[in-house]
DSSP file (Angstrom, degrees, kcal/mol; ACC not computed):
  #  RESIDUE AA STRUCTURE BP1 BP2  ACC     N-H-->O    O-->H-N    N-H-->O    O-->H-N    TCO  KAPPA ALPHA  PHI   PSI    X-CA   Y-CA   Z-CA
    1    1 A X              0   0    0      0, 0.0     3,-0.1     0, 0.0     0, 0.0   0.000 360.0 360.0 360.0 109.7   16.9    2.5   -8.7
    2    2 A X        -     0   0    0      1,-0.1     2,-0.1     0, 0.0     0, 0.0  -0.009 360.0 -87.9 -33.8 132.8   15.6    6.1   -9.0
    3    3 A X        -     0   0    0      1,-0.1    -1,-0.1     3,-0.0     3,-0.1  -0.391  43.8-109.3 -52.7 127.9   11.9    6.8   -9.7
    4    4 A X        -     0   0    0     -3,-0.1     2,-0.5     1,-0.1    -1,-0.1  -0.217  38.2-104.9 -36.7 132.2   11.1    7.0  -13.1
    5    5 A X        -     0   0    0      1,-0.0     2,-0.2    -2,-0.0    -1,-0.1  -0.567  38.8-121.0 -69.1 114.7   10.1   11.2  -14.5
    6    6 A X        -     0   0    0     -2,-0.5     5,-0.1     1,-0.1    -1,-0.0  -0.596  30.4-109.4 -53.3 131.0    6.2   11.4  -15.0
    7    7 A X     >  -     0   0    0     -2,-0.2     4,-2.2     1,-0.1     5,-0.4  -0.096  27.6-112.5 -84.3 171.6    5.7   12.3  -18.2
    8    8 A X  H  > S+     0   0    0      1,-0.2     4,-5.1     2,-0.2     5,-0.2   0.872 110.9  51.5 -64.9  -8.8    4.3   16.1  -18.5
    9    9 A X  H  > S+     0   0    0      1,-0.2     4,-2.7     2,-0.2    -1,-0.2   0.956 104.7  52.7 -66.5 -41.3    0.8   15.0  -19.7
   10   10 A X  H  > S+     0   0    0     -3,-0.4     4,-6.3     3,-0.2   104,-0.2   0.848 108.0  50.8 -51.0 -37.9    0.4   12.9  -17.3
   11   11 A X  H  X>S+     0   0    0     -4,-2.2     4,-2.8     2,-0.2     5,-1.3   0.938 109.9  53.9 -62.3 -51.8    1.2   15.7  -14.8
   12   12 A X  H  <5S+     0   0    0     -4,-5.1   104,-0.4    -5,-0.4    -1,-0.2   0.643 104.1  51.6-102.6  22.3   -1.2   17.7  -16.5
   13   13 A X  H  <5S+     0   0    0     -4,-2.7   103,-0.7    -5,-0.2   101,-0.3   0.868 108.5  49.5 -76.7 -67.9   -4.0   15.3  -16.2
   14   14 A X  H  <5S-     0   0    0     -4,-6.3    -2,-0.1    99,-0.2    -3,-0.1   0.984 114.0-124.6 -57.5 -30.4   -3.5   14.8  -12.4
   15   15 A X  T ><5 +     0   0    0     -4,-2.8     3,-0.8    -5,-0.2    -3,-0.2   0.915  62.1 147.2 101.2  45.7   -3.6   19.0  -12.4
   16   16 A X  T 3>< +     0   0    0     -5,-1.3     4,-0.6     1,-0.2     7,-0.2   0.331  63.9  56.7-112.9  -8.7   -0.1   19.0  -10.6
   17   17 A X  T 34 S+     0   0    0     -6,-0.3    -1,-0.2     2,-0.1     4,-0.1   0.088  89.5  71.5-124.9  34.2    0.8   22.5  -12.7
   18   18 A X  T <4 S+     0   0    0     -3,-0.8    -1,-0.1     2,-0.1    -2,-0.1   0.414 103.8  36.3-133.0  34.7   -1.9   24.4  -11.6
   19   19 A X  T  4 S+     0   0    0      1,-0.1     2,-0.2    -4,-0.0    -2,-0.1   0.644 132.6  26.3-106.5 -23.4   -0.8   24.8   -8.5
   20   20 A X     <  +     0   0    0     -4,-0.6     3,-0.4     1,-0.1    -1,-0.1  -0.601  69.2 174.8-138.5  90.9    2.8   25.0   -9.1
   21   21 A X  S >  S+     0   0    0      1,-0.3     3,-3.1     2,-0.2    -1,-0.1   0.776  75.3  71.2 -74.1 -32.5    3.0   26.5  -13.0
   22   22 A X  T 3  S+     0   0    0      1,-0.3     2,-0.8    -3,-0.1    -1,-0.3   0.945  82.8  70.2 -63.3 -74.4    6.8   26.8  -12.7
   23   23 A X  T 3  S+     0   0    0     -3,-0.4    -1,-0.3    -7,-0.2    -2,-0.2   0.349  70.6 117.9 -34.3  -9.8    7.3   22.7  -12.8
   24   24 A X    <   -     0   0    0     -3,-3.1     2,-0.6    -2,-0.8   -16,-0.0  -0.513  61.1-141.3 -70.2 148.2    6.3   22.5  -16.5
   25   25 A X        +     0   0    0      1,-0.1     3,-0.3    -2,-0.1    -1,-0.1  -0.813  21.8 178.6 -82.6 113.4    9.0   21.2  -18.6
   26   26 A X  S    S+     0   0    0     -2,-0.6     2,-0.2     1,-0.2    -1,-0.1   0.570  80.2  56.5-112.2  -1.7    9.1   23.0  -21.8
   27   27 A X  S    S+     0   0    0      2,-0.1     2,-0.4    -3,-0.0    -1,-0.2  -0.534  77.6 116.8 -96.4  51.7   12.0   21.3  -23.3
   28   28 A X  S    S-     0   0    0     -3,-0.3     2,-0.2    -2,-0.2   -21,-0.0  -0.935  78.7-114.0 -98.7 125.5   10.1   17.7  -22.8
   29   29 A X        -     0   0    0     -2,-0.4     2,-0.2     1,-0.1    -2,-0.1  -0.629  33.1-134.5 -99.0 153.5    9.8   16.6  -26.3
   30   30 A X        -     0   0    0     -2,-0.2     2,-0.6     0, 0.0    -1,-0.1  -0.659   0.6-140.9-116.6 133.0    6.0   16.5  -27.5
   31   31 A X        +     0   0    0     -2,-0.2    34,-0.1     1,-0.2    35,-0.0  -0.901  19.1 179.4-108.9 142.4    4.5   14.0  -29.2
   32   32 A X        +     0   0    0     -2,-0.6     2,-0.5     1,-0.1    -1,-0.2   0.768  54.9  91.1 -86.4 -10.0    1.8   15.2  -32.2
   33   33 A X        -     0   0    0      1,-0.0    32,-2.5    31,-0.0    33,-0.3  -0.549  70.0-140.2-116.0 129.1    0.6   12.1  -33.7
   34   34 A X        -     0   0    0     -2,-0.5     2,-0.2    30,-0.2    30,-0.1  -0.242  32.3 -66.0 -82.1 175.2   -2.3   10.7  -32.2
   35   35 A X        -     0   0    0     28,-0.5    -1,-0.2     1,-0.2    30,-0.1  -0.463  42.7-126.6 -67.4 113.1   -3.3    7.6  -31.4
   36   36 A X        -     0   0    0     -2,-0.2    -1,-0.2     1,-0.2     4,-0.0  -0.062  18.0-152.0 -82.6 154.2   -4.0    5.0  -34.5
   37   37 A X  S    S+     0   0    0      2,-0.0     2,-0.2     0, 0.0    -1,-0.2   0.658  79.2  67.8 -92.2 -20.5   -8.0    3.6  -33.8
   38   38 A X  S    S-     0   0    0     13,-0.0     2,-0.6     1,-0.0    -2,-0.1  -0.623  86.0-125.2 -97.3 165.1   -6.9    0.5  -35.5
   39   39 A X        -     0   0    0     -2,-0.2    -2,-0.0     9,-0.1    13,-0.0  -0.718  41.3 -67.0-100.3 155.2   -4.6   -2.0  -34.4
   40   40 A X    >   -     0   0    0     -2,-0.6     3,-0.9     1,-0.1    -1,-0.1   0.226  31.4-138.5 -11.4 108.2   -1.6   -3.4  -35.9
   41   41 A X  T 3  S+     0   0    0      1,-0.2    -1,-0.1    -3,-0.1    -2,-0.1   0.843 103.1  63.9 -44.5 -39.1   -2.2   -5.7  -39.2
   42   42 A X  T 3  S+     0   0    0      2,-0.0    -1,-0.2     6,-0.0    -2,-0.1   0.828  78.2  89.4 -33.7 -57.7    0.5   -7.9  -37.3
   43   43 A X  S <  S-     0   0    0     -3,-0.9     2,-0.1     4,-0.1     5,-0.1  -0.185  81.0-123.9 -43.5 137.2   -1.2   -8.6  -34.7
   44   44 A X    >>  -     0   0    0      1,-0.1     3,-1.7     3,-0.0     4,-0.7  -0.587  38.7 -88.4-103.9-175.4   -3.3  -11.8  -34.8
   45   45 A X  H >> S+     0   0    0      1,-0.3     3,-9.9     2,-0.2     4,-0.8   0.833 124.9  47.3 -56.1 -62.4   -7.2  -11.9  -34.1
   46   46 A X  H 3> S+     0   0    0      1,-0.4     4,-0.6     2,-0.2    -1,-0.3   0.534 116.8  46.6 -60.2 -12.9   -7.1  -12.5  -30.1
   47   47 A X  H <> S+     0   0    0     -3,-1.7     4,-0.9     2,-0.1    -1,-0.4   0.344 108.8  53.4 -85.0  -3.0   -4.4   -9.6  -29.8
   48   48 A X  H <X S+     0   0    0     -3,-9.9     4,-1.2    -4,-0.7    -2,-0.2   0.582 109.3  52.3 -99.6   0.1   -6.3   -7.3  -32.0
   49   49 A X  H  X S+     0   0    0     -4,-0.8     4,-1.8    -5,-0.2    -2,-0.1   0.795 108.0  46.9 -99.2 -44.8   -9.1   -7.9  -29.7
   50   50 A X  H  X S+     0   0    0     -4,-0.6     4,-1.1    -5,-0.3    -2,-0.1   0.722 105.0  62.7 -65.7 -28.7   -7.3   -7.1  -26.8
   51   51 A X  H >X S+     0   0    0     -4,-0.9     4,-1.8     1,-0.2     3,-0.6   0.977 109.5  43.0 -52.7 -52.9   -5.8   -3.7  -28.4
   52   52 A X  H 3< S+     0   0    0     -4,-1.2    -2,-0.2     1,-0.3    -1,-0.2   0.612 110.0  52.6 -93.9  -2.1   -9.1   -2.3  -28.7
   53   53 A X  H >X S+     0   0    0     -4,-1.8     4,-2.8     3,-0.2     3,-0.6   0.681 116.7  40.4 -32.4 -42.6  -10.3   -3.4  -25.5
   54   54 A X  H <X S+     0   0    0     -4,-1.1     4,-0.6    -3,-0.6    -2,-0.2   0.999 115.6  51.2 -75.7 -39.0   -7.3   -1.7  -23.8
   55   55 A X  H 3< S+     0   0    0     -4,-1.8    -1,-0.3     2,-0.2    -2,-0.1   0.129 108.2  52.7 -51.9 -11.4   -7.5    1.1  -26.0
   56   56 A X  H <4 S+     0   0    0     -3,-0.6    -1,-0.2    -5,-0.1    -2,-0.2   0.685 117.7  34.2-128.6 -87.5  -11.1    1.4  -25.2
   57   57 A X  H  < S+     0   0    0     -4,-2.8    -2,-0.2     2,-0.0     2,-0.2   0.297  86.8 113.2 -79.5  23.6  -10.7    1.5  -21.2
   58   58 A X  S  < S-     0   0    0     -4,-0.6     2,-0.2    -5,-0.1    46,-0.1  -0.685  86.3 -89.7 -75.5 153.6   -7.4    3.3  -21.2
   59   59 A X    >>  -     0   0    0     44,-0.3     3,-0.8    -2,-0.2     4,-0.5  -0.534  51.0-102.1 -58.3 134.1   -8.2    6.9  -19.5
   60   60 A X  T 34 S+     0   0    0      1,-0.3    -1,-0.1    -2,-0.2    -4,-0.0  -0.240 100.3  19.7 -96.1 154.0   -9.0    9.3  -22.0
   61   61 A X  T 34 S+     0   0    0      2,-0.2    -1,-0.3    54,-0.0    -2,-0.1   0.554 106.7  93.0  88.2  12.4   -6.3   12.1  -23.4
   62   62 A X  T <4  +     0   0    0     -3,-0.8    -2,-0.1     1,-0.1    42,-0.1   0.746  63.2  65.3-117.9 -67.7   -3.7    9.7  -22.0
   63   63 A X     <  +     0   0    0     -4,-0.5   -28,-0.5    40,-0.1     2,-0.2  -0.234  64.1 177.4 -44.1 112.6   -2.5    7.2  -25.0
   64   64 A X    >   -     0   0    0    -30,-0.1     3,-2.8     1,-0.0   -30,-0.2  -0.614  47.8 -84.4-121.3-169.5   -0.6    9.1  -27.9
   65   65 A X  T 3  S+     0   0    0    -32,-2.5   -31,-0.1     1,-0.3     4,-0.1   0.815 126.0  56.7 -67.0 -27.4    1.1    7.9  -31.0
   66   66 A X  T 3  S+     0   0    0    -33,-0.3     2,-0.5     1,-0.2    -1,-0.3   0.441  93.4  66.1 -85.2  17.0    4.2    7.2  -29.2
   67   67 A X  S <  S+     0   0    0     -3,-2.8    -1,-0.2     1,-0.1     4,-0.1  -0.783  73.4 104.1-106.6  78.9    2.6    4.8  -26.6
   68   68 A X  S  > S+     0   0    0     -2,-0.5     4,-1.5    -3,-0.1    -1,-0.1   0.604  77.6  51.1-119.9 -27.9    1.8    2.1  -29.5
   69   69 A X  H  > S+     0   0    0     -3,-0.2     4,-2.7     2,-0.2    -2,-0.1   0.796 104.2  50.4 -83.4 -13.9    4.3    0.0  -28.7
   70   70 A X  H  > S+     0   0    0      2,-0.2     4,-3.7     1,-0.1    -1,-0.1   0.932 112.2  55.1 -64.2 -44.3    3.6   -0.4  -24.7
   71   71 A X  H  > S+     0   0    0      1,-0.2     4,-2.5     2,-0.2    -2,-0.2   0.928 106.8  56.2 -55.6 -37.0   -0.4   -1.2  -26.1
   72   72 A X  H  X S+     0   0    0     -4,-1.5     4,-0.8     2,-0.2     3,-0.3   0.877 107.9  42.0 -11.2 -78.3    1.5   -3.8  -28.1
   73   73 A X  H >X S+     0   0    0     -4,-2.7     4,-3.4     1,-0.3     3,-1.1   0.900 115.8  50.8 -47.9 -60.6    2.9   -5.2  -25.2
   74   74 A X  H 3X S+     0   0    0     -4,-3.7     4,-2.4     1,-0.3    -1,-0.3   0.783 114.7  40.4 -32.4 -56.6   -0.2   -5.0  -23.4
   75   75 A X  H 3X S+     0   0    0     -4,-2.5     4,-0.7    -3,-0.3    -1,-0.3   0.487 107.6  52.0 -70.5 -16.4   -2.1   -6.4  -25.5
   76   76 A X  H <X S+     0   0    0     -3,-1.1     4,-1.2    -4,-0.8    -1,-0.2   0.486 113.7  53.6-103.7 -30.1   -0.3   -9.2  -27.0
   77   77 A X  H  X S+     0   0    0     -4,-3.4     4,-3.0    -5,-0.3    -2,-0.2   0.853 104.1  58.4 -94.5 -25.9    0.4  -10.4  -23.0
   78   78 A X  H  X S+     0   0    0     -4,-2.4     4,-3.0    -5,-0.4    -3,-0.1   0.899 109.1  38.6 -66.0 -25.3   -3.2  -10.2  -22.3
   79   79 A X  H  < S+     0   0    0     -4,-0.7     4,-0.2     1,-0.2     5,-0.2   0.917 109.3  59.0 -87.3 -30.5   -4.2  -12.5  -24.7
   80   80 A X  H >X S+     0   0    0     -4,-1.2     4,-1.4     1,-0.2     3,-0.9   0.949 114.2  41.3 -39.6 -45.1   -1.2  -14.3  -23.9
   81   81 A X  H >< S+     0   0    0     -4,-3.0     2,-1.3     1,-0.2     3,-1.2   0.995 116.3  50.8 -65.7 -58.1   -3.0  -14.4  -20.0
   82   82 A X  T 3< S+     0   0    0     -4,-3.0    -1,-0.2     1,-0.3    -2,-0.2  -0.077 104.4  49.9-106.4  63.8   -6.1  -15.0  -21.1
   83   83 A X  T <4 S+     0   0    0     -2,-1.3    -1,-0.3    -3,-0.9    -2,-0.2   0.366 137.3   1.4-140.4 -50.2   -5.7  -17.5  -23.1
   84   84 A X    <<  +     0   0    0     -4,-1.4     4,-0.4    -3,-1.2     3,-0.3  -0.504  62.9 166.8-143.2  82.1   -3.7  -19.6  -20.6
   85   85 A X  S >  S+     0   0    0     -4,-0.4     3,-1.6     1,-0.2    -3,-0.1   0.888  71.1  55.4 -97.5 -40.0   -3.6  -17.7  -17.6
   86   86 A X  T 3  S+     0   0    0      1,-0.3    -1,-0.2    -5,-0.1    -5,-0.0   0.861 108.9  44.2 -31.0 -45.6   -2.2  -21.0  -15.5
   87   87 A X  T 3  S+     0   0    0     -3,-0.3    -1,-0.3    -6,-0.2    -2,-0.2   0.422  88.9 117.5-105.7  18.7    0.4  -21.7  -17.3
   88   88 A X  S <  S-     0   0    0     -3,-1.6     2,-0.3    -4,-0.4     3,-0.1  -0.261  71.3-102.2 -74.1 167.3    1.7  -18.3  -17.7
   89   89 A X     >  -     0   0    0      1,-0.1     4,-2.1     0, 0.0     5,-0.1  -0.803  18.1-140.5 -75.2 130.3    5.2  -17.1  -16.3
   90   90 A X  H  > S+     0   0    0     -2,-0.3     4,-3.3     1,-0.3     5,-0.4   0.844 112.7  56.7 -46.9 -40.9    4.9  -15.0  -12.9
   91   91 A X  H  > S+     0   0    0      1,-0.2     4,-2.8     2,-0.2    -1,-0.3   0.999 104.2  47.3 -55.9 -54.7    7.7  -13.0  -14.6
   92   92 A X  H  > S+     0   0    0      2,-0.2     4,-2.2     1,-0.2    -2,-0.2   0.917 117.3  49.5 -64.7 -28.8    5.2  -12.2  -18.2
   93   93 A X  H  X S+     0   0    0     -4,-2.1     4,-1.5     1,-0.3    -1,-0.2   0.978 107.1  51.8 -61.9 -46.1    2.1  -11.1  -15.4
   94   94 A X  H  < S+     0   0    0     -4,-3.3     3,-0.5     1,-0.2    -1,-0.3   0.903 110.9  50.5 -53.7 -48.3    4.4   -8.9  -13.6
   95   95 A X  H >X S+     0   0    0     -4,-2.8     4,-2.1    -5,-0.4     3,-0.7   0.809 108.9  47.9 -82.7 -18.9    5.2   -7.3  -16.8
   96   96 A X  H 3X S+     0   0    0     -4,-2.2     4,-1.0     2,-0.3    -1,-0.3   0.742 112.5  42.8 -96.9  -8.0    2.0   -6.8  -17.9
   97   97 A X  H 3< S+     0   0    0     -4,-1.5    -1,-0.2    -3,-0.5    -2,-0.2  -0.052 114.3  59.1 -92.7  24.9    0.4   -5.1  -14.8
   98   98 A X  H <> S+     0   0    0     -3,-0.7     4,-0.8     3,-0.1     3,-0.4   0.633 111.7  38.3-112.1 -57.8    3.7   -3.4  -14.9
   99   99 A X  H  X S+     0   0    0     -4,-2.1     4,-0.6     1,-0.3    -2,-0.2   0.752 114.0  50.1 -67.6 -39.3    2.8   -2.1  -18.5
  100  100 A X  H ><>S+     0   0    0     -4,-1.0     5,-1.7     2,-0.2     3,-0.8   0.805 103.5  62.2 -82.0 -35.0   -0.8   -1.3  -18.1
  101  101 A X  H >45S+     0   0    0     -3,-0.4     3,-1.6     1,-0.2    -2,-0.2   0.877  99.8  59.5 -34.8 -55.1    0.2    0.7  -14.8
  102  102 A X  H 3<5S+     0   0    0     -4,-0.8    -2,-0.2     1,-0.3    -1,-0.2   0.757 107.8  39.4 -11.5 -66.3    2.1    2.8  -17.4
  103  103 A X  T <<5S-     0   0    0     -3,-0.8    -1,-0.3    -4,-0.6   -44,-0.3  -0.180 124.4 -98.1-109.5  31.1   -1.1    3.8  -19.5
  104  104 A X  T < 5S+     0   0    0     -3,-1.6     2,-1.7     1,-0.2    -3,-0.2   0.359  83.6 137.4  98.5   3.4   -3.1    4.2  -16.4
  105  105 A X      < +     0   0    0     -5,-1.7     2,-0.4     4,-0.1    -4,-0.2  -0.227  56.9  74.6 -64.4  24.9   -4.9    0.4  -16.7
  106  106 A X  S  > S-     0   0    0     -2,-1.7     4,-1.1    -5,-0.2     5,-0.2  -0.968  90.6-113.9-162.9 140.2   -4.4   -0.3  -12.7
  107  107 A X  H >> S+     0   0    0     -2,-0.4     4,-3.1     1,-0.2     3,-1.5   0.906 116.1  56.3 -31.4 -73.3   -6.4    1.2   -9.5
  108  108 A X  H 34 S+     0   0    0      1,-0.3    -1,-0.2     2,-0.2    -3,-0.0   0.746 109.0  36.9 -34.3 -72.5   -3.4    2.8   -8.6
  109  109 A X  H 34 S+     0   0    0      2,-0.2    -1,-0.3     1,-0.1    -2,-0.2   0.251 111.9  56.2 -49.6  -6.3   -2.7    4.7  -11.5
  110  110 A X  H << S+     0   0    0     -3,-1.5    -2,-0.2    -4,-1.1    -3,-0.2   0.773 104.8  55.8 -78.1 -69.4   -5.9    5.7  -12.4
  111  111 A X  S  < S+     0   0    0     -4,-3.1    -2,-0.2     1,-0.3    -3,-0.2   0.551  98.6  56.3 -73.9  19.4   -6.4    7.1   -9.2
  112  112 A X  S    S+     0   0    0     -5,-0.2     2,-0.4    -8,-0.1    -1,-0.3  -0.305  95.6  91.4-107.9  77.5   -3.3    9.6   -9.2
  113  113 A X        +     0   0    0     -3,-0.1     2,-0.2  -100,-0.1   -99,-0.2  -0.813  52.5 176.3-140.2 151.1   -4.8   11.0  -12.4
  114  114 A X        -     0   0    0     -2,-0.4     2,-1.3  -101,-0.3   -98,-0.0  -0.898  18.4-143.6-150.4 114.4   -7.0   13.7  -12.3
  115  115 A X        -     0   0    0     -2,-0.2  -102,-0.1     1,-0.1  -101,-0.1  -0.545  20.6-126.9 -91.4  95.1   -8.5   15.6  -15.3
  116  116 A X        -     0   0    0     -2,-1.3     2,-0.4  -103,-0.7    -1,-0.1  -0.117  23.3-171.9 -60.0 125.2   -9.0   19.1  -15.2
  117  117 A X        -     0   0    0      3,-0.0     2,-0.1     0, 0.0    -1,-0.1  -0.809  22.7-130.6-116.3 169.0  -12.4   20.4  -16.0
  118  118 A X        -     0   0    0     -2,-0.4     3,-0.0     1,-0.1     0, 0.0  -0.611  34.7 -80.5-100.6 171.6  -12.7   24.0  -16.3
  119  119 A X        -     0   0    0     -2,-0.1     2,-0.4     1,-0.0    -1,-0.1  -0.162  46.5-133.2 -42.0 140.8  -15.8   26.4  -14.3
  120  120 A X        -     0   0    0     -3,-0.1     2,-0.3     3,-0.0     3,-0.1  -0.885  17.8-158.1 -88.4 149.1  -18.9   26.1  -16.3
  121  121 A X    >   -     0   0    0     -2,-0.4     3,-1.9     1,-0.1     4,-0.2  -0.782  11.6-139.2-156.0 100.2  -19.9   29.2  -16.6
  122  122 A X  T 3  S+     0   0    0      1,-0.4     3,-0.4    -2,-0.3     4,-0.1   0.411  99.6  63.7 -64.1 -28.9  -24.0   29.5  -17.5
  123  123 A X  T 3  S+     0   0    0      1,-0.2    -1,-0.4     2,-0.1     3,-0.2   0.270  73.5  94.6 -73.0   7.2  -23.4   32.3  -19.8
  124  124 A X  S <  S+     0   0    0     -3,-1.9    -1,-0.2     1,-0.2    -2,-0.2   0.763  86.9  48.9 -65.8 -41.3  -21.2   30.3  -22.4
  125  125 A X              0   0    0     -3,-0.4    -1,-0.2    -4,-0.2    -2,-0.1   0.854 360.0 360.0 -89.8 -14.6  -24.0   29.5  -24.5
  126  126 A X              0   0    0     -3,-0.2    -1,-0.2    -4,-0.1    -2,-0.1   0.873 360.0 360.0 -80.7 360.0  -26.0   32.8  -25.2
């Protein structure tokens, strides 16, 4: 199975176009609509608790309006873990440190991310 495409935010969070500017995608379709702060009326309490936890320690600039259903996931299988974390299926664990890898939730995926901050430059404020 071929590697999944990083998507181009992600890329330019780690800072992977500003060495090589040519690799942006400009036909990658964009999403505008940001990221709701509440969570799903659907949801019941111990998954709304867990949205805004993940949603809380996801890396910031990274979660847009089209990731709502992956937090879903996330969230509705963490309380599922920690709830019964014994008796879960190996299969549902995998899938949710598979999901949270996804929105940057995992050692691993945090640390290819990198967030470009720009020079400070002392004269910005007078």
């Amino acid at each position: 199975m071929a590697r999944p495409r990083t998507a181009t935010n992600i890329l330019e969070a780690r800072g992977a176009f500003r060495k090589d500017p040519q690799r942006k995608r400009p036909n990658e379709p964009k999403v505008d609509s940001a990221f709701p702060a509440k969570p799903p009326a659907h949801l019941d309490a111990a998954e709304r608790k867990c949205w805004r936890e993940v949603v809380r320690i996801a890396p910031a600039g990274v979660l847009t309006g089209a990731d709502i259903v992956t937090v879903e996931i996330v969230a509705r299988l963490l309380a599922e873990f920690r709830d019964d974390s014994r008796g879960m299926q190996v299969a549902r664990i995998t899938r949710l440190t598979s999901e949270m890898g996804k929105i940057g939730l995992s050692p691993s995926a945090r640390a290819s991310l990198s967030v470009y901050k720009p020079d400070e430059n002392e004269f910005d404020d007078v």
